[in-house]
N, CA and C of each residue as an Amber inpcrd file, in Angstrom:
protein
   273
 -20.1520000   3.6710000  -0.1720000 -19.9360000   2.2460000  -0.0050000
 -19.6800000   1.5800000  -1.3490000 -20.3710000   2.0050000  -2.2490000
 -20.0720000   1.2820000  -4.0140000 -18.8210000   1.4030000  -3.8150000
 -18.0130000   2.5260000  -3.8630000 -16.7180000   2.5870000  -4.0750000
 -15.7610000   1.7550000  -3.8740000 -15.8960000   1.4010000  -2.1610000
 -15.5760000   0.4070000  -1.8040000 -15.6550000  -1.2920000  -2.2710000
 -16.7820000  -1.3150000  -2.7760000 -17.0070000  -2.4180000  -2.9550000
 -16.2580000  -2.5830000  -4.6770000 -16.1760000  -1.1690000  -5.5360000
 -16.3950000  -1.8170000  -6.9770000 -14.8050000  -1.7460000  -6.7510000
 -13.8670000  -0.9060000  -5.5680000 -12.0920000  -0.9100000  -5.5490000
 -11.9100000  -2.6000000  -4.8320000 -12.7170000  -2.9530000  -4.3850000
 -12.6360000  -4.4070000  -4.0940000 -12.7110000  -5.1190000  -4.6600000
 -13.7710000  -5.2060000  -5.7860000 -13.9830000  -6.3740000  -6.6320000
 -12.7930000  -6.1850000  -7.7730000 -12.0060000  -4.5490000  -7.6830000
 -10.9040000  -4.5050000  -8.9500000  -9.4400000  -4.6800000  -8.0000000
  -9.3920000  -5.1940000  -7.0430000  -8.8320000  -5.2470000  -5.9600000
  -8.6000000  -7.0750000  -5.7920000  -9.4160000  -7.2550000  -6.0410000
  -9.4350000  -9.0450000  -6.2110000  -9.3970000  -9.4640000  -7.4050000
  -9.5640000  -8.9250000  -8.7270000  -9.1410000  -9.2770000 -10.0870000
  -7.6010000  -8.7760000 -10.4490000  -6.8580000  -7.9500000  -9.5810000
  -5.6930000  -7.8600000  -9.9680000  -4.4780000  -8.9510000  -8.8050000
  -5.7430000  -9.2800000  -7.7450000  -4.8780000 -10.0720000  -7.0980000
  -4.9830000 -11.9360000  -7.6020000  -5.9490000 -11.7860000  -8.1260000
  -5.8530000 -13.1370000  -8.8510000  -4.9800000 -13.1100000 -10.1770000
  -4.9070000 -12.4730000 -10.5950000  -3.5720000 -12.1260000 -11.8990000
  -2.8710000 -12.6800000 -11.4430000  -1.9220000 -13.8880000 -11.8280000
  -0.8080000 -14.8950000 -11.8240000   0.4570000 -13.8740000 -11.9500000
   0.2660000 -12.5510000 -13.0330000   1.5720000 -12.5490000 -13.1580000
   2.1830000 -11.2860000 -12.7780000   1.3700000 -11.0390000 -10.9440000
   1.9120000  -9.7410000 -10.2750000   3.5760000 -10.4000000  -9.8760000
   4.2960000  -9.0480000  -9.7340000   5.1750000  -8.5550000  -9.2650000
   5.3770000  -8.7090000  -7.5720000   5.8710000  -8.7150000  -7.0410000
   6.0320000  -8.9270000  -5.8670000   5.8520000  -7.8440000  -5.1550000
   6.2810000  -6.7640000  -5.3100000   5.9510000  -5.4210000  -4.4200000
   4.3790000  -4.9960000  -5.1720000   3.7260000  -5.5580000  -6.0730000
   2.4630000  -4.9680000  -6.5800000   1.8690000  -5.8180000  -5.8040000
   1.8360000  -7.3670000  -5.5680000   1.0250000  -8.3010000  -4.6720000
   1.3630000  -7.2540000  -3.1930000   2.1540000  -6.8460000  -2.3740000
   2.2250000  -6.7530000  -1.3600000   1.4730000  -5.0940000  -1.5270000
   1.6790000  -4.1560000  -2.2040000   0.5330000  -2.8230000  -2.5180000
  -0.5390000  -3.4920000  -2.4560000  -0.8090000  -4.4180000  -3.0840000
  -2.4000000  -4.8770000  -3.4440000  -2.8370000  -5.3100000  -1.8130000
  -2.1520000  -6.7240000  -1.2300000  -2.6340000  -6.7880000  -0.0240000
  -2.3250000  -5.9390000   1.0000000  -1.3080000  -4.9370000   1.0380000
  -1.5320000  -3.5420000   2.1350000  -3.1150000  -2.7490000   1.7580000
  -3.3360000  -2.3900000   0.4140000  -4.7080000  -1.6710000   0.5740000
  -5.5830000  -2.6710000   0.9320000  -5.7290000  -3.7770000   1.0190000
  -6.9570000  -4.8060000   1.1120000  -6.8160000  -4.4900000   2.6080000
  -6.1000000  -5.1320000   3.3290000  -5.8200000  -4.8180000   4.7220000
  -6.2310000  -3.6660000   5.5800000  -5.8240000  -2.6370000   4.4650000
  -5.8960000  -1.0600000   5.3440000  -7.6390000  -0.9390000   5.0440000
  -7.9690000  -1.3440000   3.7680000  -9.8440000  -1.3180000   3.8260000
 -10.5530000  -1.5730000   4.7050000 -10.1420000  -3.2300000   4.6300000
 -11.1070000  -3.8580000   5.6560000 -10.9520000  -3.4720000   7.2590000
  -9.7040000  -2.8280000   7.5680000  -9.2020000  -2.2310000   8.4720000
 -10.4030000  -0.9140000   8.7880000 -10.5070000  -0.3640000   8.1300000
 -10.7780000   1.2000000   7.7690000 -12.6390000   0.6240000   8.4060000
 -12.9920000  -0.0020000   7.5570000 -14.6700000  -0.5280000   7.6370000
 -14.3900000  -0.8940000   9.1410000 -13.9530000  -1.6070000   9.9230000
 -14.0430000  -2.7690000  10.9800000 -13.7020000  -1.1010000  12.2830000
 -13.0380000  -0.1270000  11.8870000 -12.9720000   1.0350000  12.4630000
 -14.4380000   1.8950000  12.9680000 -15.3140000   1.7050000  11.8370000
 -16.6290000   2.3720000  11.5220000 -17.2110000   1.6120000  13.1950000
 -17.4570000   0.9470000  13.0230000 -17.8530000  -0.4640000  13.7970000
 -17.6340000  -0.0260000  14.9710000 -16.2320000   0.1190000  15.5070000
 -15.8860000  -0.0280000  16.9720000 -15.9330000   1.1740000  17.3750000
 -16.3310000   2.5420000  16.2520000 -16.5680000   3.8680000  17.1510000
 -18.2700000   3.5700000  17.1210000 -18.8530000   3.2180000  16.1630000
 -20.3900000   2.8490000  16.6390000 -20.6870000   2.2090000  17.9950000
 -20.1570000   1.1910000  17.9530000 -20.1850000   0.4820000  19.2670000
 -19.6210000   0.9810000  20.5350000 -18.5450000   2.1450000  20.5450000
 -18.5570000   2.7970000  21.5200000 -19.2520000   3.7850000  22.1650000
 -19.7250000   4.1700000  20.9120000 -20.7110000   5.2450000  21.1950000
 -21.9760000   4.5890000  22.0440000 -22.3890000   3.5170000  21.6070000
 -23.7750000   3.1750000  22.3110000 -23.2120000   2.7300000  23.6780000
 -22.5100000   2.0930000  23.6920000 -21.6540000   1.6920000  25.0740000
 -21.4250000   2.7830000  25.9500000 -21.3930000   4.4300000  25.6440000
 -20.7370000   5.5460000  26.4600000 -19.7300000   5.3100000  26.4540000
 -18.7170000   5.0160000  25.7020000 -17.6730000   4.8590000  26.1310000
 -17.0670000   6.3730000  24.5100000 -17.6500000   7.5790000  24.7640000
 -17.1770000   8.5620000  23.7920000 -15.9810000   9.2200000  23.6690000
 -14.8550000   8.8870000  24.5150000 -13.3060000   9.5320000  24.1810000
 -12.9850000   7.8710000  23.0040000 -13.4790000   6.9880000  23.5600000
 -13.1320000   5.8110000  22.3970000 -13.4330000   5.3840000  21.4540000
 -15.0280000   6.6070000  21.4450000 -15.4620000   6.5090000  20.3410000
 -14.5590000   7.8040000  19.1850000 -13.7830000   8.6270000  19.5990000
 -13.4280000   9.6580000  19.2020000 -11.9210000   9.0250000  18.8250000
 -11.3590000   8.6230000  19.4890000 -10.4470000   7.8620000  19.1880000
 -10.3120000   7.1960000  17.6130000 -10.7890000   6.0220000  17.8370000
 -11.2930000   5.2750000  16.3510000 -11.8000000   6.1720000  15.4180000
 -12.5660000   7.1330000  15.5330000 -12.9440000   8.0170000  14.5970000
 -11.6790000   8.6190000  13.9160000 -10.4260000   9.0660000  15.0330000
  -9.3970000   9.3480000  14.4080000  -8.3450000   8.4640000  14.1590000
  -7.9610000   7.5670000  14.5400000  -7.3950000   6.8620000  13.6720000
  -8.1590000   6.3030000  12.2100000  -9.2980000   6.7190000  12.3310000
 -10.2120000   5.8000000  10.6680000  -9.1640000   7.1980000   9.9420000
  -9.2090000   8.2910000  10.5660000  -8.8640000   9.4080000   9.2060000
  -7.1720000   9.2750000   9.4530000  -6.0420000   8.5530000   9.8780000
  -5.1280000   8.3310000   9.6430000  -5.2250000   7.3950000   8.6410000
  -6.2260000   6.1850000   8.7760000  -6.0430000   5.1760000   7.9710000
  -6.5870000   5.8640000   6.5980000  -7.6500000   7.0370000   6.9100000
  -7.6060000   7.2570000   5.1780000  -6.8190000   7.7740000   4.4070000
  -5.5060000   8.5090000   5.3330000  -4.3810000   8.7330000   4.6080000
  -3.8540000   7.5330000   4.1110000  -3.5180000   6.9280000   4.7160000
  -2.6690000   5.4480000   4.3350000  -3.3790000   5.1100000   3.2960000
  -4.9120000   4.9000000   3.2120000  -4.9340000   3.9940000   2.2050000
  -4.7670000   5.3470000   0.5440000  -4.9380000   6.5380000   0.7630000
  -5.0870000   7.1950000  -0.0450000  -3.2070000   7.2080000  -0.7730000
  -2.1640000   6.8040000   0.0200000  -1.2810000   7.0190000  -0.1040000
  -0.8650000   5.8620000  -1.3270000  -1.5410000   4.5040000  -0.5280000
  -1.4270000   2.9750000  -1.0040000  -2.0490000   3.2570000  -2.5460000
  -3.3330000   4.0770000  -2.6150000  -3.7630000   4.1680000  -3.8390000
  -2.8380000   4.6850000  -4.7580000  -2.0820000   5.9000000  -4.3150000
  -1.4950000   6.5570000  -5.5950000  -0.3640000   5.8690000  -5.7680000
   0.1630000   4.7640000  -4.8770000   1.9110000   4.2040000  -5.1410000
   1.2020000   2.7110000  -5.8870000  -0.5060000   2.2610000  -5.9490000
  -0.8640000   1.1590000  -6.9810000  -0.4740000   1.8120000  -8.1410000
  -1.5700000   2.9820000  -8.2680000  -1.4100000   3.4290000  -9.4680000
   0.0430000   3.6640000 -10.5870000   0.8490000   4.8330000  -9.5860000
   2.0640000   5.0860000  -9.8940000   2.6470000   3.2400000 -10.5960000
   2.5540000   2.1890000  -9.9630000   3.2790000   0.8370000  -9.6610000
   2.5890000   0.6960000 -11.0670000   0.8830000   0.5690000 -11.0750000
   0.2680000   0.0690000 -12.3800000   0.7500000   0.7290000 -13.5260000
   0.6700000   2.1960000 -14.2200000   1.1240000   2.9310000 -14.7030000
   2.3390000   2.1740000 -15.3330000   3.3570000   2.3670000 -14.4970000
   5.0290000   1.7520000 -14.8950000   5.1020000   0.5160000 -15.9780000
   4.1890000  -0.2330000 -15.2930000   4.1410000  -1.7460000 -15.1650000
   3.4050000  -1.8010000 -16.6120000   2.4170000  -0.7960000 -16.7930000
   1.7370000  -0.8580000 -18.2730000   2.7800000  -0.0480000 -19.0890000
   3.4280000   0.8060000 -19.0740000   4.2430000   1.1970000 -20.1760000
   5.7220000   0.1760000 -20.3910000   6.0820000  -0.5090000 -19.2980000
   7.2190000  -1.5260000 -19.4420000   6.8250000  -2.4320000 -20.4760000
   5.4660000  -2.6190000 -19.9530000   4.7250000  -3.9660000 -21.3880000
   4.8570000  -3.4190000 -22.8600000   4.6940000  -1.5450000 -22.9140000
   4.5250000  -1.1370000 -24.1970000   5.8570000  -1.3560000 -24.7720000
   6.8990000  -0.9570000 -24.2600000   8.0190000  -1.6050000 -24.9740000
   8.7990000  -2.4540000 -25.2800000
Protein backbone atom coordinates (compact mmCIF):
# COMPACT_ATOMS: atom_id res chain seq x y z
CA UNK A 1 0.00 0.00 0.00
CA UNK A 2 3.06 2.68 0.72
CA UNK A 3 3.79 2.23 -2.78
CA UNK A 4 0.78 3.27 -3.79
CA UNK A 5 0.41 5.97 -1.81
CA UNK A 6 4.24 7.44 -2.07
CA UNK A 7 3.49 6.82 -6.59
CA UNK A 8 0.53 9.06 -5.65
CA UNK A 9 1.79 11.68 -3.74
CA UNK A 10 4.78 11.74 -6.82
CA UNK A 11 1.83 11.39 -9.05
CA UNK A 12 0.23 14.66 -7.82
CA UNK A 13 3.52 16.73 -7.66
CA UNK A 14 4.16 16.12 -11.28
CA UNK A 15 0.59 16.84 -12.03
CA UNK A 16 0.65 20.12 -10.40
CA UNK A 17 3.85 21.11 -12.47
CA UNK A 18 2.50 24.00 -14.74
CA UNK A 19 4.84 23.05 -17.31
CA UNK A 20 3.66 19.35 -18.41
CA UNK A 21 3.40 18.48 -21.91
CA UNK A 22 0.25 17.38 -23.05
CA UNK A 23 0.66 13.66 -23.69
CA UNK A 24 2.71 13.61 -20.11
CA UNK A 25 -0.58 15.32 -18.37
CA UNK A 26 -2.73 12.67 -20.15
CA UNK A 27 0.14 9.49 -19.00
CA UNK A 28 -0.08 11.13 -15.69
CA UNK A 29 -4.00 11.14 -15.52
CA UNK A 30 -4.33 7.54 -17.36
CA UNK A 31 -2.11 6.04 -14.37
CA UNK A 32 -4.13 8.06 -11.72
CA UNK A 33 -7.28 6.61 -13.22
CA UNK A 34 -6.03 3.06 -13.82
CA UNK A 35 -4.89 3.23 -9.74
CA UNK A 36 -7.74 4.32 -8.29
CA UNK A 37 -9.40 1.97 -10.72
CA UNK A 38 -7.16 -0.96 -9.65
CA UNK A 39 -7.94 -0.16 -5.54
CA UNK A 40 -11.94 0.33 -6.16
CA UNK A 41 -11.40 -3.44 -7.98
CA UNK A 42 -10.00 -4.86 -4.50
CA UNK A 43 -13.37 -3.71 -3.09
CA UNK A 44 -15.92 -5.19 -5.43
CA UNK A 45 -14.22 -8.76 -5.41
CA UNK A 46 -14.33 -8.38 -1.44
CA UNK A 47 -17.76 -7.53 -1.54
CA UNK A 48 -18.60 -10.26 -3.75
CA UNK A 49 -17.18 -12.64 -2.00
CA UNK A 50 -19.21 -11.96 1.22
CA UNK A 51 -22.31 -11.56 -0.92
CA UNK A 52 -21.66 -15.36 -2.59
CA UNK A 53 -21.65 -14.02 -5.45
CA UNK A 54 -17.81 -16.03 -6.28
CA UNK A 55 -17.62 -16.31 -10.27
CA UNK A 56 -17.84 -12.23 -9.66
CA UNK A 57 -15.74 -12.32 -7.26
CA UNK A 58 -13.19 -14.11 -9.64
CA UNK A 59 -13.99 -11.98 -12.27
CA UNK A 60 -12.75 -8.59 -10.72
CA UNK A 61 -9.93 -10.45 -9.36
CA UNK A 62 -9.06 -10.83 -13.03
CA UNK A 63 -9.57 -7.96 -14.52
CA UNK A 64 -7.49 -6.18 -11.26
CA UNK A 65 -4.46 -8.35 -13.00
CA UNK A 66 -5.29 -6.91 -16.54
CA UNK A 67 -5.35 -3.58 -14.96
CA UNK A 68 -1.93 -4.37 -13.46
CA UNK A 69 -0.67 -4.76 -16.80
CA UNK A 70 -1.97 -1.47 -17.92
CA UNK A 71 -0.84 0.35 -15.24
CA UNK A 72 2.67 -1.39 -15.36
CA UNK A 73 2.70 -0.48 -19.06
CA UNK A 74 1.55 3.40 -18.17
CA UNK A 75 4.57 3.25 -15.77
CA UNK A 76 7.30 2.44 -18.19
CA UNK A 77 5.83 4.91 -21.20
CA UNK A 78 5.94 7.87 -17.79
CA UNK A 79 9.20 6.96 -17.35
CA UNK A 80 10.43 6.40 -20.98
CA UNK A 81 8.21 10.19 -21.51
CA UNK A 82 10.18 11.55 -18.14
CA UNK A 83 13.60 10.33 -19.20
CA UNK A 84 13.27 12.19 -22.82
CA UNK A 85 11.82 15.16 -21.35
CA UNK A 86 14.93 15.38 -18.80
CA UNK A 87 17.63 14.98 -21.39
CA UNK A 88 15.73 17.56 -23.95
CA UNK A 89 16.23 20.09 -20.90
CA UNK A 90 20.05 18.93 -20.86
CA UNK A 91 20.57 20.37 -24.13
Amino acid sequence: MSVSRSTSHSLRELRDDGGLDQTLQNLLRALTLNLELRSRYRVFEFEATQDGHDDTARMFRDVRAVQDEQIDRLRAALQLHLGAAGESHAL
